[in-house]
C-alpha positions, 0 to 999 in steps of 0.5 A: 782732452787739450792737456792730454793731447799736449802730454802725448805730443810732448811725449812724441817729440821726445821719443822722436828725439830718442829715435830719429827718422822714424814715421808716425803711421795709422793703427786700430789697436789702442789708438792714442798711443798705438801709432808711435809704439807701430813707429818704433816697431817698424824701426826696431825691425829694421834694424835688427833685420839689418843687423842679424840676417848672416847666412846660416843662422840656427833656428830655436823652437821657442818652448814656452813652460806654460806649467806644472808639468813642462817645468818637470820635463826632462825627467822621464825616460831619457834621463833613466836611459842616460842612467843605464847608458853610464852604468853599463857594463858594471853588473859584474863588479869586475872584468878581465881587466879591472879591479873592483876598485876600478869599477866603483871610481867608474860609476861614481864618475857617472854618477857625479856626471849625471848629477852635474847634467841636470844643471841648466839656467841664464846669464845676460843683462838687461836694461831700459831707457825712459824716454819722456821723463824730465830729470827733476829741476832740483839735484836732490830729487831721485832721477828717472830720466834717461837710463833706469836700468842697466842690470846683470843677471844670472839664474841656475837650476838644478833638475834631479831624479831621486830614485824611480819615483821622486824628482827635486829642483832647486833654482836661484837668480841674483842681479845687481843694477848699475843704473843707480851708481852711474847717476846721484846713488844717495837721491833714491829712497832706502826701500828702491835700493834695497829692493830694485839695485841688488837682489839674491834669492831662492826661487823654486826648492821642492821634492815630488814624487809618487808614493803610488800611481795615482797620488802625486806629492810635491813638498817646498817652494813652488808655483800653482798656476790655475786657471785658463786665462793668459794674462788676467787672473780670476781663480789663480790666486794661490801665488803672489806676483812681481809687480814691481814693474807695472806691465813689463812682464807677462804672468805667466813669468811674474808669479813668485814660488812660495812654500806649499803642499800639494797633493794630486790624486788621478781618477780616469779623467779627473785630477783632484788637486789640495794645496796648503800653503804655509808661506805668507808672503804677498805680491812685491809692490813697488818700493816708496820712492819708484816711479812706479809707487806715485804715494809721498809717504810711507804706509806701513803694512801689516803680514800676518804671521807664517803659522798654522793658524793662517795656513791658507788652502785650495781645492781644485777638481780638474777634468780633461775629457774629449775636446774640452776641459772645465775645473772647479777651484775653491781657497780660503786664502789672504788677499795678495792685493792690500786695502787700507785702514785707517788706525787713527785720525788727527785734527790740524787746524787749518788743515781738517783731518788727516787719517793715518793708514795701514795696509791690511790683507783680507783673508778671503775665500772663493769659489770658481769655475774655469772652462775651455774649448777647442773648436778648429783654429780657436780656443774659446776659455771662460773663467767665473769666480766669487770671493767673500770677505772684502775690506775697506777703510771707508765701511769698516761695519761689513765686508763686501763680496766681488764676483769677477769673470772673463771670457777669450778666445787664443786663436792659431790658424796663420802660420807661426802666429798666435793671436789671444783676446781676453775680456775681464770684469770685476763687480762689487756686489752690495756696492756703497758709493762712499767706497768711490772716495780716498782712501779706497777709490773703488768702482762699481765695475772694473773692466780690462780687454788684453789683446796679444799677438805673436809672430815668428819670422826667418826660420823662427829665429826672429820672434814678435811680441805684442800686448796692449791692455785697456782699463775701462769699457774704451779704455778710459781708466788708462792702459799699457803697450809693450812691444819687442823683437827677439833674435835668435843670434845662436840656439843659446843666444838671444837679444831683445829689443822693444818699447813700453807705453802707458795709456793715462786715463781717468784712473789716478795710478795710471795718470801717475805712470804717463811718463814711465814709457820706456825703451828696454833690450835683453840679452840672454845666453841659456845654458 
């Protein structure tokens, strides 16, 4: 308790440094760090409150793409209007005062004018400074002190309709990270650099439509987002996430599209739901050498190959009924998560054993229940959910099977506020205690509590976000704050601001992620 109380006020004199004149103030939340993150939200208050409140500012509904179908918005009846709207006029082929000629420029005029519309996406840059981190005494070694990014980005996507009964997207982003050339570029790992300094890739690329009323199609590279739960997954397993950022995103903006097929049929108020996946592809890690990765050598990982044999599939039944909805989920699919296996163990004297390891991906399959109901200003939520097929390094002779579960509550009775509370645990049935030592480091029980609150101010234009998680039953495996302020400058203009903090613990990653506590801005112009 001493050494870690001596860390945390280490790290307070330096975020002081970082951010002068601030006050320490008194908070329930996560109490060990909480205090200093309420210190510098107040600060980041006031200064943008100070810096952005001119008269006449334009207010932003924040829309928030909570799924499958907000994504697809903007297809329906207003696009056709505009459709009709630009062809008007033509039916003839010729009037009076023009030629066939004349008409046919006319509607391939509007119709590249209606395909252009359909554009939209981001540009801006973002950056973060670590604040409690030392650079390293030795030059050679990589330097995560101080600013670690400072990275432009532009995303664009395109929005079409194909007929009346097809729609397409095709969505990109790319980003390059300064951050890197400004300090010694060559002490960062080969694996940092070519996944976190540049990157260039093709998000969502997918065709759906409906060959008749009740069967919708959608074919390509997308997102299947299942479940109830806001930021602790149970039966949404279907896509991989972008964890190269331990916390610094919420889920529902890291899950990564990958090819499939899906395939939903309408019965009153069912909707039966068949996926196949046929993209293999895992959660992004962070890369050997990050300060995210604390390993000091490189494990190989194994993916298995993108083939018919390794299709993954899911099932889901999902029901929508008057004040309530509940939906079974069913997948046999690989674990996005790794475990380790130990390929070959060799003998140094002096030294003892030493294992060499891979990673390696379960093919697990599980069974779940969601469930949600409303009941005045609350929303109550429940997931359940049991997954089969679990290895581990240490057992190599049996797999084991994990039941997980969680039950919230979101609740929306202040004005422009939103508060959500989530409660998770993972159980291991059949639990060995060799699976507590190195390599696996497994428990019984993992237990996570997320709290999240949201606030709008001044017409809507300023907008605060808080989120703290804690892993264990009080929070003594680790744990995560992230606040920020977003200001609306102009309808397509924001900037944002905020601070993360880790919480060590017992748990060995987030010891190794203690002096990650970063501040981080954004600046975003959408069009």
């Amino acid at each position: 308790m001493e050494k870690g109380t001596e860390a945390l006020k280490s790290k307070v004199d330096k975020f002081q440094r970082a951010t002068p004149n601030t006050v320490l103030v008194d908070s329930i939340l996560l109490p060990s760090k909480l205090k200093l993150a309420l210190t510098t939200l107040i600060f980041v208050i006031v200064l943008l409150i100070g810096l952005g409140n001119p008269g006449g500012i334009l207010a932003q509904e924040a829309a928030e793409d909570s799924g499958l179908e907000d994504a697809l918005s903007g297809f329906d009846d207003e696009a056709s209007a505009d459709e009709d709207d630009a062809l008007s006029g033509f039916d003839d082929g010729t009037d009076e005062s023009g030629s066939a000629e004349d008409t046919d420029a006319t509607e391939e005029e509007a119709s590249w004018k209606q395909a252009f519309s359909g554009f939209s996406g981001s540009t801006g840059f973002s950056a973060s400074y670590s604040f409690a981190k030392e650079a390293p005494a030795d030059a050679t070694q990589a330097d995560w002190s101080g600013l670690t990014k400072l990275r432009p980005y532009f995303s664009l996507t395109w929005d079409a309709k194909l007929g009346e009964n097809w729609k397409t997207r095709i969505s990109g982003k790319a980003f390059y990270d300064f951050a890197y050339g400004m300090k010694d570029r060559e002490t960062f790992s080969e694996e940092v650099l070519s996944e976190l300094e540049k990157e260039a890739e093709l998000r969502e690329f997918y065709l759906e439509g409906s060959p008749f009323g009740s069967l919708d199609i959608k074919l390509g590279k997308q997102i299947v987002a299942w479940g109830v739960a806001n930021s602790l997954r149970v039966v949404d397993v279907l896509n991989p996430t972008d964890s190269r950022e331990f916390g610094m995103t919420d889920l529902e903006d890291i899950r990564l599209p990958i090819a499939m097929t899906k395939l939903d049929y309408y019965l009153g108020d069912f909707k039966l739901e068949a996926v196949a996946v046929h993209q293999i592809e895992f959660n992004k890690s962070p890369p050997f050498g990050s300060d995210y990765n604390p390993s000091t050598q490189i494990i190989t990982e194994v993916i298995p190959e993108s083939s018919t044999e390794n299709t993954e599939y899911g099932l889901a039944l999902i029901g929508t009924f008057s004040g309530w909805d509940a939906s079974l989920h069913w997948a046999q699919y690989f674990d996005d998560s790794s475990h380790f296996k130990i390929t070959k163990i060799t003998v140094i004297p002096g030294v003892g054993a030493i294992p060499t390891l891979e990673q390696r991906h379960s093919r697990l399959t599980m069974g779940g229940a969601t469930l949600s109901i409303p009941s005045g200003n609350f929303l109550w939520k429940a997931e359940a959910a049991k997954l089969q097929g679990m290895e581990f390094a240490l057992v190599t002779d049996k797999t084991f099977s994990r039941t997980d579960a969680l039950v919230g509550t979101e609740y929306s009775g202040w004005s422009d506020t939103s508060l959500t509370v989530e409660f998770g645990v993972q159980h291991i049935n059949d639990f060995d205690v060799t699976l507590e030592a190195s390599p696996d480091a497994q428990l019984e029980d993992r237990i996570a509590t997320s709290v999240s609150f949201m606030q709008d101010y001044i017409n809507q234009t300023l907008h605060l976000s808080m989120f703290g998680m804690m892993i264990g039953k009080s929070g003594q495996d680790g744990g995560l704050n992230r606040m920020s302020l977003e200001y609306d400058v102009m309808d397509a203009f924001s900037v944002t601001g905020g601070v993360m903090l880790y919480q060590t613990g017992d748990n060995a990653y987030f010891q190794s992620l203690n002096e990650n506590d970063r501040l981080f801005f954004e600046a975003r112009y959408s069009f």
